[in-house]
N, CA and C atoms of all chains as a GROMACS GRO file, in nm:
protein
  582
    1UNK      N    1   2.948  17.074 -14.914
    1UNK     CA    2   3.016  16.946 -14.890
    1UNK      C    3   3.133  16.934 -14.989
    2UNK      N    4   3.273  16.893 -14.933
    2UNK     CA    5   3.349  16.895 -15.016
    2UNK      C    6   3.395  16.728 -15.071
    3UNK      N    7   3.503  16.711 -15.090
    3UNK     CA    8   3.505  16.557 -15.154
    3UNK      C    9   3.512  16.481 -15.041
    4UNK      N   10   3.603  16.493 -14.984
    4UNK     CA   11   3.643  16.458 -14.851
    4UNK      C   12   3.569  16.404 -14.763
    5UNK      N   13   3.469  16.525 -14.726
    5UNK     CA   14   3.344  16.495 -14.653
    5UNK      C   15   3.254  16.362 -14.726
    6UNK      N   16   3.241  16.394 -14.881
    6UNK     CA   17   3.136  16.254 -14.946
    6UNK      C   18   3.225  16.102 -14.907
    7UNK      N   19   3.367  16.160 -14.944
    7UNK     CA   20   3.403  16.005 -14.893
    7UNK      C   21   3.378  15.936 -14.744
    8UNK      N   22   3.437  16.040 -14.607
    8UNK     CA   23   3.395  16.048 -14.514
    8UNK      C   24   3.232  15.922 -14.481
    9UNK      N   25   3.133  16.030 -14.520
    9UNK     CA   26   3.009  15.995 -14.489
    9UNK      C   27   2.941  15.853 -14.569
   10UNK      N   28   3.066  15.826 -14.749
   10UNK     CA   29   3.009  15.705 -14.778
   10UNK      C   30   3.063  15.570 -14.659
   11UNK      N   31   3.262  15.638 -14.628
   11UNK     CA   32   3.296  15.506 -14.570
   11UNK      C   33   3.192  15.441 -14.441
   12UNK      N   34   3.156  15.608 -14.360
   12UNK     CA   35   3.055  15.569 -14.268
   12UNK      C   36   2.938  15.455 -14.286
   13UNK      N   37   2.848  15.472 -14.381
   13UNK     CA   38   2.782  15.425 -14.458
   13UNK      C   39   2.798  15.279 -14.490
   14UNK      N   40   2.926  15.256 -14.501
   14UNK     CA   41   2.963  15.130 -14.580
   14UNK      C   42   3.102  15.072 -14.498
   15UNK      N   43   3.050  15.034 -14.340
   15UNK     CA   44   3.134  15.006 -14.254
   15UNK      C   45   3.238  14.838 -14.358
   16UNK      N   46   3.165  14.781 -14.407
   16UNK     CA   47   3.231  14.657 -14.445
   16UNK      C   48   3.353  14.722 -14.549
   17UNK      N   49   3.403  14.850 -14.580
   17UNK     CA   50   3.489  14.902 -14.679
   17UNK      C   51   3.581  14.968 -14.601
   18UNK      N   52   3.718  14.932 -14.691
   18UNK     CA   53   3.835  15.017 -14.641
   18UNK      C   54   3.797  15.203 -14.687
   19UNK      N   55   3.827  15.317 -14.606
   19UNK     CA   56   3.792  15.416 -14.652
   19UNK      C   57   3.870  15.465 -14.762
   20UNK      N   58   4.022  15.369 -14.759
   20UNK     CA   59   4.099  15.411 -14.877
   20UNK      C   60   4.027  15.345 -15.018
   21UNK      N   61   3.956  15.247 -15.023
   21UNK     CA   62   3.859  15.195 -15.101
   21UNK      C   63   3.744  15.297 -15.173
   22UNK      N   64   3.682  15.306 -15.055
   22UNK     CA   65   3.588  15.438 -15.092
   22UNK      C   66   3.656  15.548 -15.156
   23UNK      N   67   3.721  15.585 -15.093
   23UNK     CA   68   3.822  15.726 -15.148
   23UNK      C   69   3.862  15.680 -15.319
   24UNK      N   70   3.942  15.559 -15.352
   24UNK     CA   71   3.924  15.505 -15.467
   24UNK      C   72   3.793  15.505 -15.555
   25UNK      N   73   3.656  15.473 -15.526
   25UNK     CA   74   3.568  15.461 -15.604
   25UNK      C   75   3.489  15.587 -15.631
   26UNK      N   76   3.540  15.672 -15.530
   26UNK     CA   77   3.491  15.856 -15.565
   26UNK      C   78   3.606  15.918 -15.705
   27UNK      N   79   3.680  15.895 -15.683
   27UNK     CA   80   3.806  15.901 -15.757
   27UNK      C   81   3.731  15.846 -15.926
   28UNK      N   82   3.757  15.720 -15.877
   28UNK     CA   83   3.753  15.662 -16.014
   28UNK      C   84   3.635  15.701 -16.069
   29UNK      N   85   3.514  15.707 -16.019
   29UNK     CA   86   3.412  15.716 -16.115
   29UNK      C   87   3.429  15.884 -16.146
   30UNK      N   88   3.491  16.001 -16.079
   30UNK     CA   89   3.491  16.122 -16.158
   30UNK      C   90   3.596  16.099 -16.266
   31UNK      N   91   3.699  16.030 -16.234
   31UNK     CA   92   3.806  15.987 -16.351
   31UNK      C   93   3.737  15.967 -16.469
   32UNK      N   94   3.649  15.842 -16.457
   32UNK     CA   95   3.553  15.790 -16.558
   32UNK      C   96   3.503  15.869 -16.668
   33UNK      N   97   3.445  15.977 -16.566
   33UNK     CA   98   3.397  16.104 -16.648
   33UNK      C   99   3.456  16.173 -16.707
   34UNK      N  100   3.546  16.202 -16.647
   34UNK     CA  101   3.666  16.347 -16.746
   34UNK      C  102   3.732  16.217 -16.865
   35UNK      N  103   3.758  16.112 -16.865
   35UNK     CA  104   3.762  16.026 -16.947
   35UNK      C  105   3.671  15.997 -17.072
   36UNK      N  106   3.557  16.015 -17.013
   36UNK     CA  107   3.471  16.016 -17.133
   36UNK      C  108   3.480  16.155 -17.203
   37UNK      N  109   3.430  16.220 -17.136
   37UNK     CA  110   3.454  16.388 -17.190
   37UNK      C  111   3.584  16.444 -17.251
   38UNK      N  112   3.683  16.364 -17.195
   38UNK     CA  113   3.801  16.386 -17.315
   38UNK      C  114   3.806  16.291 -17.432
   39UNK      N  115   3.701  16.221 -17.393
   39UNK     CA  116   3.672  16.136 -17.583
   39UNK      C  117   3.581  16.202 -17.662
   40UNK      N  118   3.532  16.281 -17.620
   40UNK     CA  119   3.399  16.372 -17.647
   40UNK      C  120   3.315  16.243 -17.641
   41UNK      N  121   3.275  16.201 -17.532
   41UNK     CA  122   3.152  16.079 -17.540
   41UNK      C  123   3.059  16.202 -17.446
   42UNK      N  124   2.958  16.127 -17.411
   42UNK     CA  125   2.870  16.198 -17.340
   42UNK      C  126   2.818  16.082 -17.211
   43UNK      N  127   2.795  16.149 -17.066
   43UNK     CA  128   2.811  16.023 -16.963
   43UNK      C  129   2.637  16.079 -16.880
   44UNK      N  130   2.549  15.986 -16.941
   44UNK     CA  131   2.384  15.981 -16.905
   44UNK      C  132   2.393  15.925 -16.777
   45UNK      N  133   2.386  15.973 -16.705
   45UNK     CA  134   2.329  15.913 -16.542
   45UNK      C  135   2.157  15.954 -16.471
   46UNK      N  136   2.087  15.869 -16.547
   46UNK     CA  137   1.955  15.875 -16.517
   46UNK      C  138   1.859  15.933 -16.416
   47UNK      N  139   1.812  16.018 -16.372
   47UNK     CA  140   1.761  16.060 -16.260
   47UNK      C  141   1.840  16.161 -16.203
   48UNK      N  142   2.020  16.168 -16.205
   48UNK     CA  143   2.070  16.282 -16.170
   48UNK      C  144   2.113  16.382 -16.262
   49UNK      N  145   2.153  16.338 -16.340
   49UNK     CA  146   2.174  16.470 -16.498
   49UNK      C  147   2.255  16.378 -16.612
   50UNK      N  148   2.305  16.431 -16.697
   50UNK     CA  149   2.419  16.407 -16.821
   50UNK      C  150   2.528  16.523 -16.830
   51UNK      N  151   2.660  16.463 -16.855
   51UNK     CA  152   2.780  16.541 -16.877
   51UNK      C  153   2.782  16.517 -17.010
   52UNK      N  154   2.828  16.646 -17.092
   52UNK     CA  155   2.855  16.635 -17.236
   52UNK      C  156   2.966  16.768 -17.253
   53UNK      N  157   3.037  16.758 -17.402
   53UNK     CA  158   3.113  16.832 -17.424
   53UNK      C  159   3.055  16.925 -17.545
   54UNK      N  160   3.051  17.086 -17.485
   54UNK     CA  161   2.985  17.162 -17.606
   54UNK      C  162   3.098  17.228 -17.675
   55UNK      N  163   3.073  17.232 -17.848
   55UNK     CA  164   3.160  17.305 -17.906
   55UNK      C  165   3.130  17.496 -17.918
   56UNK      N  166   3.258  17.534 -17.874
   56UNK     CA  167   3.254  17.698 -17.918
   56UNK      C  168   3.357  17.718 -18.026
   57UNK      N  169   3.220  17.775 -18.125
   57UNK     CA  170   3.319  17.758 -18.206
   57UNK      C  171   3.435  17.891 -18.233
   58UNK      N  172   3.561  17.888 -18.311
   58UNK     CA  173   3.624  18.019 -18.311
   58UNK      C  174   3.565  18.152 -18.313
   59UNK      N  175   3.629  18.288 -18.292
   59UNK     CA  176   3.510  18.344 -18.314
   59UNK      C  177   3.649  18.498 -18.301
   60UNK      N  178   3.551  18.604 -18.335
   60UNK     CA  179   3.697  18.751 -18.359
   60UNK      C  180   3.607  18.795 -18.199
   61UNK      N  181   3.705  18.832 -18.101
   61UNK     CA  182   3.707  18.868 -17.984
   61UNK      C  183   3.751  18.969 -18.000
   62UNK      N  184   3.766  19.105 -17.879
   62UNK     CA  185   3.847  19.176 -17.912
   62UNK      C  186   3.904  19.250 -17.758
   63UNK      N  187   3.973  19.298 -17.756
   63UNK     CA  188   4.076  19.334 -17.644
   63UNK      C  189   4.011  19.433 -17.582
   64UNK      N  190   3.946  19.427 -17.466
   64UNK     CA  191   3.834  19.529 -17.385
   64UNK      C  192   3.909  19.652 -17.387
   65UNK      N  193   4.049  19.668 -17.356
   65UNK     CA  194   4.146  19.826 -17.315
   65UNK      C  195   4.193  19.849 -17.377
   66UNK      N  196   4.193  19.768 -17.518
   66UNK     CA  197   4.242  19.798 -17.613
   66UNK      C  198   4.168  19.839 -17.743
   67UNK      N  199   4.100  19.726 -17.773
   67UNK     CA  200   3.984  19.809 -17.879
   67UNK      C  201   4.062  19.681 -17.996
   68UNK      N  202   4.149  19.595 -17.972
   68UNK     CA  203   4.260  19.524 -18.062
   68UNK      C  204   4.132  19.444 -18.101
   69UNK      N  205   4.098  19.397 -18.215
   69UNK     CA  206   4.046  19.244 -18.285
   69UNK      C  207   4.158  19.165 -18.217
   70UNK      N  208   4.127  19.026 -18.168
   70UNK     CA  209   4.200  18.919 -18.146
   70UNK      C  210   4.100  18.778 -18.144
   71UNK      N  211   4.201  18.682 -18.233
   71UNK     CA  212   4.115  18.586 -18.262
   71UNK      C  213   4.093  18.478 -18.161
   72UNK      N  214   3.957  18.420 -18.112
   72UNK     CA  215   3.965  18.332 -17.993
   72UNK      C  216   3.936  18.198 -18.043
   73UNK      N  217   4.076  18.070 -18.028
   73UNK     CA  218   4.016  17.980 -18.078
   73UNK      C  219   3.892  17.891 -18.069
   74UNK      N  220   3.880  17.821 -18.136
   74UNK     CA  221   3.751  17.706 -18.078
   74UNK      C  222   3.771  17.653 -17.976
   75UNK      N  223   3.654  17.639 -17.877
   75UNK     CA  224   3.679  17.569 -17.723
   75UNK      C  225   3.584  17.428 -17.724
   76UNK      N  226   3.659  17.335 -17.650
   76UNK     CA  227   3.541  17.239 -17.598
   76UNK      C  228   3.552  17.282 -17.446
   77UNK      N  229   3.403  17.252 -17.396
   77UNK     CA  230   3.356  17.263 -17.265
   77UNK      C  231   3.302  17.188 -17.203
   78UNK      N  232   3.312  17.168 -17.099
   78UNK     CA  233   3.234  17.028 -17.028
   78UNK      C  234   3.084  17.133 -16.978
   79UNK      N  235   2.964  17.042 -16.998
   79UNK     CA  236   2.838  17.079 -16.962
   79UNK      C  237   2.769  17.033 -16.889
   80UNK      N  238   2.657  17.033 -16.793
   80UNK     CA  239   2.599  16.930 -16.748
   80UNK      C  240   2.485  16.987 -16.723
   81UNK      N  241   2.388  16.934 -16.770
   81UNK     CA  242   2.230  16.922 -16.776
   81UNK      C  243   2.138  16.784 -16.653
   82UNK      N  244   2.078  16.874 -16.556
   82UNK     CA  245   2.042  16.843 -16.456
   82UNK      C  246   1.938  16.725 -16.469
   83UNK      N  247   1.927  16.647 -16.446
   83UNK     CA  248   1.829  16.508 -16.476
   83UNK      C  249   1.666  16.551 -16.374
   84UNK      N  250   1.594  16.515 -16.488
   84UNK     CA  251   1.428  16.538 -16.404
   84UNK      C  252   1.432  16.537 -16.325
   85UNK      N  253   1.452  16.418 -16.206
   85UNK     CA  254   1.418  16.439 -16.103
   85UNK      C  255   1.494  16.482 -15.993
   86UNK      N  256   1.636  16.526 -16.020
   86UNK     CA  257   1.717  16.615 -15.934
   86UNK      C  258   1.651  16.746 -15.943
   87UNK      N  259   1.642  16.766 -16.080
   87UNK     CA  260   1.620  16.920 -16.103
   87UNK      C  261   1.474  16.915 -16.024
   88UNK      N  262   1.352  16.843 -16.011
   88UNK     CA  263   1.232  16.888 -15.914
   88UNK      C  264   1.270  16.863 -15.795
   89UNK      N  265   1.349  16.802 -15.702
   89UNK     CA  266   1.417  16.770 -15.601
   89UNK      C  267   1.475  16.876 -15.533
   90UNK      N  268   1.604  16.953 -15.602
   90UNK     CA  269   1.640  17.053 -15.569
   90UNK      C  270   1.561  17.211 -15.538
   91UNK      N  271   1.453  17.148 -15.651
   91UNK     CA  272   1.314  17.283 -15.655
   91UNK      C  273   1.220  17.282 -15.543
   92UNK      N  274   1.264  17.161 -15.428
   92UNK     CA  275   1.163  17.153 -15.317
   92UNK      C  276   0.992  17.111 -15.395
   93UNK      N  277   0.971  17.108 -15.510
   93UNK     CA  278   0.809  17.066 -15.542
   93UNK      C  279   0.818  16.908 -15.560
   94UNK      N  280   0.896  16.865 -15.515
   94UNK     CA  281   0.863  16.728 -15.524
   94UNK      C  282   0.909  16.688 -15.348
   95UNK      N  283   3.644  16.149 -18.139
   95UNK     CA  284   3.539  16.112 -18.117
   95UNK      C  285   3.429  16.035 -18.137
   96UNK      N  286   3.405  15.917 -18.036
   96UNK     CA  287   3.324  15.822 -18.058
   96UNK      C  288   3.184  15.786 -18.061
   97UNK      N  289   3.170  15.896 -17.970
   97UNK     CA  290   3.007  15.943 -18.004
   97UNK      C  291   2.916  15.839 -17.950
   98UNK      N  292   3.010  15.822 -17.830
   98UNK     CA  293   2.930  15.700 -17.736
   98UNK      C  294   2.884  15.747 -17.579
   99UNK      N  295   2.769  15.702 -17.550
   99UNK     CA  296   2.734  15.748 -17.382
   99UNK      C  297   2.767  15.666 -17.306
  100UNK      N  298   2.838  15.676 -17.191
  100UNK     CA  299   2.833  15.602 -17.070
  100UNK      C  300   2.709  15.600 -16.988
  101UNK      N  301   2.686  15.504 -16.938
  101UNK     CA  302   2.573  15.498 -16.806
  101UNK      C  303   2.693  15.473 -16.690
  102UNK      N  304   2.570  15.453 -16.566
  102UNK     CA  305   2.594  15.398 -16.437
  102UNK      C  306   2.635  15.273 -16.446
  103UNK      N  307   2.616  15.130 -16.576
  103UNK     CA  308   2.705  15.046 -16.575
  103UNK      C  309   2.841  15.060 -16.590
  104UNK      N  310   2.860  15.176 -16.688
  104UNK     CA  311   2.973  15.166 -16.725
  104UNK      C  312   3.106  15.257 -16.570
  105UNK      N  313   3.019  15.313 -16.516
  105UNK     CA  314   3.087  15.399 -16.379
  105UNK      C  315   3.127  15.231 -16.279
  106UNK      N  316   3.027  15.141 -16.272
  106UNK     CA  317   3.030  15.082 -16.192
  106UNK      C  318   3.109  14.954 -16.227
  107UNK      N  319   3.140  14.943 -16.387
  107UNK     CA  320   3.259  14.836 -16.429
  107UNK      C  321   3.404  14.932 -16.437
  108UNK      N  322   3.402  15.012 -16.408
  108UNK     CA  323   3.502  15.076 -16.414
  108UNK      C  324   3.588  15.064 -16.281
  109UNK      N  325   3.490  15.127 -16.189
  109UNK     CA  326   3.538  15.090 -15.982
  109UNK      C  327   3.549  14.918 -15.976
  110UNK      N  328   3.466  14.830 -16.054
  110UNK     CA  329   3.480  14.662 -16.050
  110UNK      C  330   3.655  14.652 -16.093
  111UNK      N  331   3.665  14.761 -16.197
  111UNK     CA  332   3.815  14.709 -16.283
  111UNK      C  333   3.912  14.786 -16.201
  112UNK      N  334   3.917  14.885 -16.153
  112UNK     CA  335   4.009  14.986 -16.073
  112UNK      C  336   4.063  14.943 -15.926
  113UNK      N  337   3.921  14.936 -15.869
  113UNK     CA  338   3.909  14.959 -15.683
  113UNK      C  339   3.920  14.760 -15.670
  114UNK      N  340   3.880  14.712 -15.747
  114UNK     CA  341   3.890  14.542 -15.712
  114UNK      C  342   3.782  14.547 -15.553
  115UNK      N  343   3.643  14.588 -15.619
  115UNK     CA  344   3.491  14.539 -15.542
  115UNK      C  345   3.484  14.448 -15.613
  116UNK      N  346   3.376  14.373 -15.558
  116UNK     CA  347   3.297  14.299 -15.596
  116UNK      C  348   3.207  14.369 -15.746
  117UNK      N  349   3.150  14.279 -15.812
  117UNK     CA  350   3.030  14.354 -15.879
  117UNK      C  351   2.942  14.433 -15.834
  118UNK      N  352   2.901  14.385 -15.755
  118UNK     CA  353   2.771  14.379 -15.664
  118UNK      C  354   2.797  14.556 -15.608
  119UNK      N  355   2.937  14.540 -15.540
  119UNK     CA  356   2.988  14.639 -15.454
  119UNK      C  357   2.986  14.770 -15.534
  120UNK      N  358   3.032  14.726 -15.575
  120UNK     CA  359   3.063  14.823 -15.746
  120UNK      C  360   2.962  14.921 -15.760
  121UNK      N  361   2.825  14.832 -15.797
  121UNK     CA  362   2.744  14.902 -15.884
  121UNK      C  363   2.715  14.978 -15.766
  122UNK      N  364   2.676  14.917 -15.623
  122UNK     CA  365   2.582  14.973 -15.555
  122UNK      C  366   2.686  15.113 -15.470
  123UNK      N  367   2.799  15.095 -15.515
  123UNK     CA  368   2.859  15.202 -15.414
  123UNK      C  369   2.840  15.346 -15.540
  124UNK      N  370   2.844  15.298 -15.665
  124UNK     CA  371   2.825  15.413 -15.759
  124UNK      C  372   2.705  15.474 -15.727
  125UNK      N  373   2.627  15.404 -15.722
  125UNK     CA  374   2.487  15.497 -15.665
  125UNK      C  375   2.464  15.562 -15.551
  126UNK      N  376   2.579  15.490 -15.444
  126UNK     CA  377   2.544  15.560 -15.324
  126UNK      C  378   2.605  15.684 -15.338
  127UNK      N  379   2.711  15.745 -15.426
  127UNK     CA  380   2.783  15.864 -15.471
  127UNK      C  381   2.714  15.919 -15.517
  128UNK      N  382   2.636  15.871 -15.606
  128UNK     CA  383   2.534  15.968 -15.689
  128UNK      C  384   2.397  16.021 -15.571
  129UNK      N  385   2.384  15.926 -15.509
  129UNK     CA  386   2.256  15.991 -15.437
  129UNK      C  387   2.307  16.022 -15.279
  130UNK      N  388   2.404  16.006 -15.274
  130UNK     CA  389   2.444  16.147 -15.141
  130UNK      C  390   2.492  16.302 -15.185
  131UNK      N  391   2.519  16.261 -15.346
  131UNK     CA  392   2.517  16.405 -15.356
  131UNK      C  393   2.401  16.462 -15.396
  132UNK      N  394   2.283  16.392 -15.482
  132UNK     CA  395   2.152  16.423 -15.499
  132UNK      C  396   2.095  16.515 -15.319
  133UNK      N  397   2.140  16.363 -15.232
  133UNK     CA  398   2.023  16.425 -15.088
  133UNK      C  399   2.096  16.536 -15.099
  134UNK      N  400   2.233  16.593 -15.080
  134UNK     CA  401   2.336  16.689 -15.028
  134UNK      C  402   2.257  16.827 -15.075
  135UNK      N  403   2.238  16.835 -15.211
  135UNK     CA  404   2.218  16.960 -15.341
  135UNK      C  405   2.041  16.948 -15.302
  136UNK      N  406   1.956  16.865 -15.271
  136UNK     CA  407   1.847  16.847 -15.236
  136UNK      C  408   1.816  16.934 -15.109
  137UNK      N  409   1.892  16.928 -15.036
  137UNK     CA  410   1.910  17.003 -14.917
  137UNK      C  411   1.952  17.134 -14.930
  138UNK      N  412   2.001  17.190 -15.000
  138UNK     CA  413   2.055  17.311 -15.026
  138UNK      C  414   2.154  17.322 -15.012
  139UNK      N  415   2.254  17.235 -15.004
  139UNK     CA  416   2.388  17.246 -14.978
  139UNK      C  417   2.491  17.271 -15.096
  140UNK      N  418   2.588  17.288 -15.134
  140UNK     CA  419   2.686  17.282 -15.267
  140UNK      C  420   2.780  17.180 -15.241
  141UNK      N  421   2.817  17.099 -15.304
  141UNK     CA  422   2.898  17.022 -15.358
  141UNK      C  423   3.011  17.072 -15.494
  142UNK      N  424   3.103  17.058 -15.364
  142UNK     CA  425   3.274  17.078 -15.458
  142UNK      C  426   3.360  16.958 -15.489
  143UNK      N  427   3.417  16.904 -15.572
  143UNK     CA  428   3.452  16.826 -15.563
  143UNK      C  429   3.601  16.864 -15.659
  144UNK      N  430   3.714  16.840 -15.567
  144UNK     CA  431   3.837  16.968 -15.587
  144UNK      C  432   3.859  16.850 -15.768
  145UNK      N  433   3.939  16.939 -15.881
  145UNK     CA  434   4.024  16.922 -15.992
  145UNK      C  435   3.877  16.846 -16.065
  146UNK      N  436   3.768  16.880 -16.045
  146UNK     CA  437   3.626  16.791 -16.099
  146UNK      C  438   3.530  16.972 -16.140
  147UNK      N  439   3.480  16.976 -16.028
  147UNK     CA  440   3.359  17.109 -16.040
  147UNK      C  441   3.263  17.108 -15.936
  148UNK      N  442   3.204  17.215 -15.901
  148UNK     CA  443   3.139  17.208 -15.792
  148UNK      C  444   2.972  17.233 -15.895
  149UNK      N  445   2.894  17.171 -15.798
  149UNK     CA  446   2.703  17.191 -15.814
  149UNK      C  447   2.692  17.262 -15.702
  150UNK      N  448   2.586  17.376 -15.756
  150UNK     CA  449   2.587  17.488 -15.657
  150UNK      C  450   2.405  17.515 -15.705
  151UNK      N  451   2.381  17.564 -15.637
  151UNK     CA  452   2.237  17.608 -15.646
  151UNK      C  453   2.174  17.733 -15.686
  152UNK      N  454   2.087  17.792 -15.766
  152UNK     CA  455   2.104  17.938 -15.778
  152UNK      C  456   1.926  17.955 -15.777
  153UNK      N  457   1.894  18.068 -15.708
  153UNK     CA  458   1.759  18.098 -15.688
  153UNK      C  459   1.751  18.205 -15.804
  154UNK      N  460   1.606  18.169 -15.907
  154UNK     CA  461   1.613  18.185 -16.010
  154UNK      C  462   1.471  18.305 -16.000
  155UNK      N  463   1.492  18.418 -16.018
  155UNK     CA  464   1.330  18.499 -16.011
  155UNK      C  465   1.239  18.478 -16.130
  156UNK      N  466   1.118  18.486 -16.038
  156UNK     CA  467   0.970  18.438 -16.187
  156UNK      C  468   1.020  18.540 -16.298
  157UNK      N  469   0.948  18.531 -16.394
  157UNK     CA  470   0.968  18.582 -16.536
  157UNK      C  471   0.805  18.586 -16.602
  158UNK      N  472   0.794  18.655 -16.690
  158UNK     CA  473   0.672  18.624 -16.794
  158UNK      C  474   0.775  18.510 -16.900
  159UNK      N  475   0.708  18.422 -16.904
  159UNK     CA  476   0.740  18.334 -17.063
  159UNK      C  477   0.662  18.329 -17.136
  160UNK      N  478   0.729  18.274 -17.283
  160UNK     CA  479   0.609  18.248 -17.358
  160UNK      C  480   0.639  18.111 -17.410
  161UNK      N  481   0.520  18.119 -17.462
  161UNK     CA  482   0.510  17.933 -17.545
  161UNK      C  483   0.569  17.986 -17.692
  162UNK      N  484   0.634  17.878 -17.703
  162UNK     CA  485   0.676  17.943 -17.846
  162UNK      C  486   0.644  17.842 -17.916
  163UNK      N  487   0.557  17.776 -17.954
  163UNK     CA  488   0.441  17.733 -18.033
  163UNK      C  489   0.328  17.811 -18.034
  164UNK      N  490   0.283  17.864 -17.972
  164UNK     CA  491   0.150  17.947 -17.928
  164UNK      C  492   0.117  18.068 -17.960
  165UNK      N  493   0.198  18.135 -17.903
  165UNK     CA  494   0.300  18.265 -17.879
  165UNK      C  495   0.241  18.332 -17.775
  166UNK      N  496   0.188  18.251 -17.692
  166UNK     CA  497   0.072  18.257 -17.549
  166UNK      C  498   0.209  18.327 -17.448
  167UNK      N  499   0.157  18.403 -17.396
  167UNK     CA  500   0.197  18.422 -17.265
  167UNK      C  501   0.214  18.396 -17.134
  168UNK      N  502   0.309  18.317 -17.068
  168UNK     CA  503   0.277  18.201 -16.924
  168UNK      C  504   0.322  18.306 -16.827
  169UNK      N  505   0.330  18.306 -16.690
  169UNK     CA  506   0.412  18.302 -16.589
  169UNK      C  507   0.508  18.184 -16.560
  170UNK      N  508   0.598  18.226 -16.501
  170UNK     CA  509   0.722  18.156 -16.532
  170UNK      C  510   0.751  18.168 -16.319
  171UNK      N  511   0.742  18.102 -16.229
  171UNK     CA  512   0.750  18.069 -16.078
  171UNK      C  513   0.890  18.111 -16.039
  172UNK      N  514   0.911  18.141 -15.978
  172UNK     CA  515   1.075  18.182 -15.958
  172UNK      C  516   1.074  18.020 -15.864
  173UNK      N  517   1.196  17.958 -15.920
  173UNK     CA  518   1.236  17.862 -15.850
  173UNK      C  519   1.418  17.840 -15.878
  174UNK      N  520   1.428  17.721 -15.812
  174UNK     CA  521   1.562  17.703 -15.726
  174UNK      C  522   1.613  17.618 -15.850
  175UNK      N  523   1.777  17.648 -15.926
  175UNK     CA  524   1.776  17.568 -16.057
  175UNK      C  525   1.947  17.487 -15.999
  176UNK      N  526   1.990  17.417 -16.026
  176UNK     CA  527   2.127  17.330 -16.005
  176UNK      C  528   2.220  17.351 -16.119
  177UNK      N  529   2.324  17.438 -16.077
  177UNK     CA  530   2.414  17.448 -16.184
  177UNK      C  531   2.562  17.422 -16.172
  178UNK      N  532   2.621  17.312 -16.244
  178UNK     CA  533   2.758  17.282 -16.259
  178UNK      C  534   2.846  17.385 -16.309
  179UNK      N  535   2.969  17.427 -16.211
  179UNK     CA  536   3.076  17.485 -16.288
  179UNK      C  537   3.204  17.379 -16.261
  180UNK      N  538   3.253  17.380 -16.411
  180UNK     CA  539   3.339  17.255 -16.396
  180UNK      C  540   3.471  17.366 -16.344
  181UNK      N  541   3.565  17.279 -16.284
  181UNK     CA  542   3.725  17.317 -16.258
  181UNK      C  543   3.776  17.352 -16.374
  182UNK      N  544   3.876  17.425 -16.369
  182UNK     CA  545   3.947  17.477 -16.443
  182UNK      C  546   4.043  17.391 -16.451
  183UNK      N  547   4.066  17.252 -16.375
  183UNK     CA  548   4.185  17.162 -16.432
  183UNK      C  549   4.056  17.078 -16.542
  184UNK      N  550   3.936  17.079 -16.532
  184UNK     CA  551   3.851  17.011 -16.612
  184UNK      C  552   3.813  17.054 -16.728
  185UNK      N  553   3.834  17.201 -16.692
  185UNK     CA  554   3.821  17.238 -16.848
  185UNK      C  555   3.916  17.238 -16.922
  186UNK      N  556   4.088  17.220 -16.861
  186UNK     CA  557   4.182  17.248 -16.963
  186UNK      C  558   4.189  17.073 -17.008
  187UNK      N  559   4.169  16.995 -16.919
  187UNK     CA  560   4.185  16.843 -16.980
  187UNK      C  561   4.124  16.802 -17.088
  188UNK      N  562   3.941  16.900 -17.097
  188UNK     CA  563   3.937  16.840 -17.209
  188UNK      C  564   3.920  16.915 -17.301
  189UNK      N  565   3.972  17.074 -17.299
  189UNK     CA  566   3.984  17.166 -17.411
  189UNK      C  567   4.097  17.076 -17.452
  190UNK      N  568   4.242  17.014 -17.410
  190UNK     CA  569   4.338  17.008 -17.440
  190UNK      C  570   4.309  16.868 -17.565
  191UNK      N  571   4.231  16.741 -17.466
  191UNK     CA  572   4.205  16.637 -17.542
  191UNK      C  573   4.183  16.658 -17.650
  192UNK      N  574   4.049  16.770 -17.671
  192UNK     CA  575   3.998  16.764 -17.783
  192UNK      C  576   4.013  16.885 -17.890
  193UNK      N  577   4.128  16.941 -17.851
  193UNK     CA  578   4.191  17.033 -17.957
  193UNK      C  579   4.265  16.937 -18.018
  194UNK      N  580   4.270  16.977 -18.200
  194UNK     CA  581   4.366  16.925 -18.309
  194UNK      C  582   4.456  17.038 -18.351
   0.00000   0.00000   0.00000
């Protein structure tokens, strides 16, 4: 399913809404997120998972065809850790 | 860095302040996002969601584990695990944010 389609099937869903509305509130709440995650906050959504930002820290890499040392800076990464009951959901045992 | 968590209030005052719903509308349309993509990934399906990241599903084979308090030996079930790969416009937004 791509974005499109979720908006699609919410406007269905939610005949009393403009779909450009819907399309707005898919929007905004991933906005929300990369918003937090560029504050380094962390965004808990109960039952479906948590987004957080992990640090890597610098580190000596080195050039596979080359054999060169090269230094790789520190990275932040966006993460996301699957919430209980998605993660047994998706596992079919629940 | 503020070292603060958002919830589902804070997703759903956000669409109240943005999209101009109702409260009401607000909260309850945030959840309906969250749990059509729950049924979606529940189903076996993947979810992309373009300049964000897609949840994709990966069938995971049993293993021996161990307890590592114990140092007991378990079986480990091969089952079905949910894994986010964020976009690459998502990772440079917030490698970029949060580089000094």
């Amino acid at each position: 399913m791509i974005k499109s389609e979720l908006i699609a099937k919410l406007a269905e869903a939610n005949p009393h809404l403009f779909q450009r509305d819907v399309e707005r509130v898919v929007n905004t709440v991933l906005e929300e997120i990369t918003q937090a995650l560029e504050n380094g906050d962390r965004v808990e959504l109960r039952g479906f998972g948590a987004f957080s930002v992990r640090n890597r820290p610098p580190r000596l890499g080195r050039n596979p065809r080359t054999g060169e040392s090269v230094e790789v800076k520190e990275k932040h990464v966006p993460f996301f850790k699957t919430g209980k009951e998605l993660r047994e959901r998706v596992d079919g045992k629940k | 860095m503020t070292g603060k968590t958002l919830t589902r209030a804070d997703l759903a005052e956000a669409v109240y302040r943005e999209v101009g719903l109702s409260r009401q509308d607000s909260a309850t349309l945030v959840e309906s996002v969250l749990d059509l993509m729950a049924d979606t990934l529940a189903g076996g399906e993947t979810v992309k969601l373009s300049s964000f990241g897609s949840f994709a599903l990966r069938e995971k084979n049993g293993r021996m584990g161990r307890n590592p308090k114990t140092g007991e030996e378990v079986p480990i079930d091969p089952r079905r695990v949910l894994v986010f790969k964020p976009s690459q416009v998502l990772k440079d937004r917030i490698d970029e944010a949060l580089a000094k």
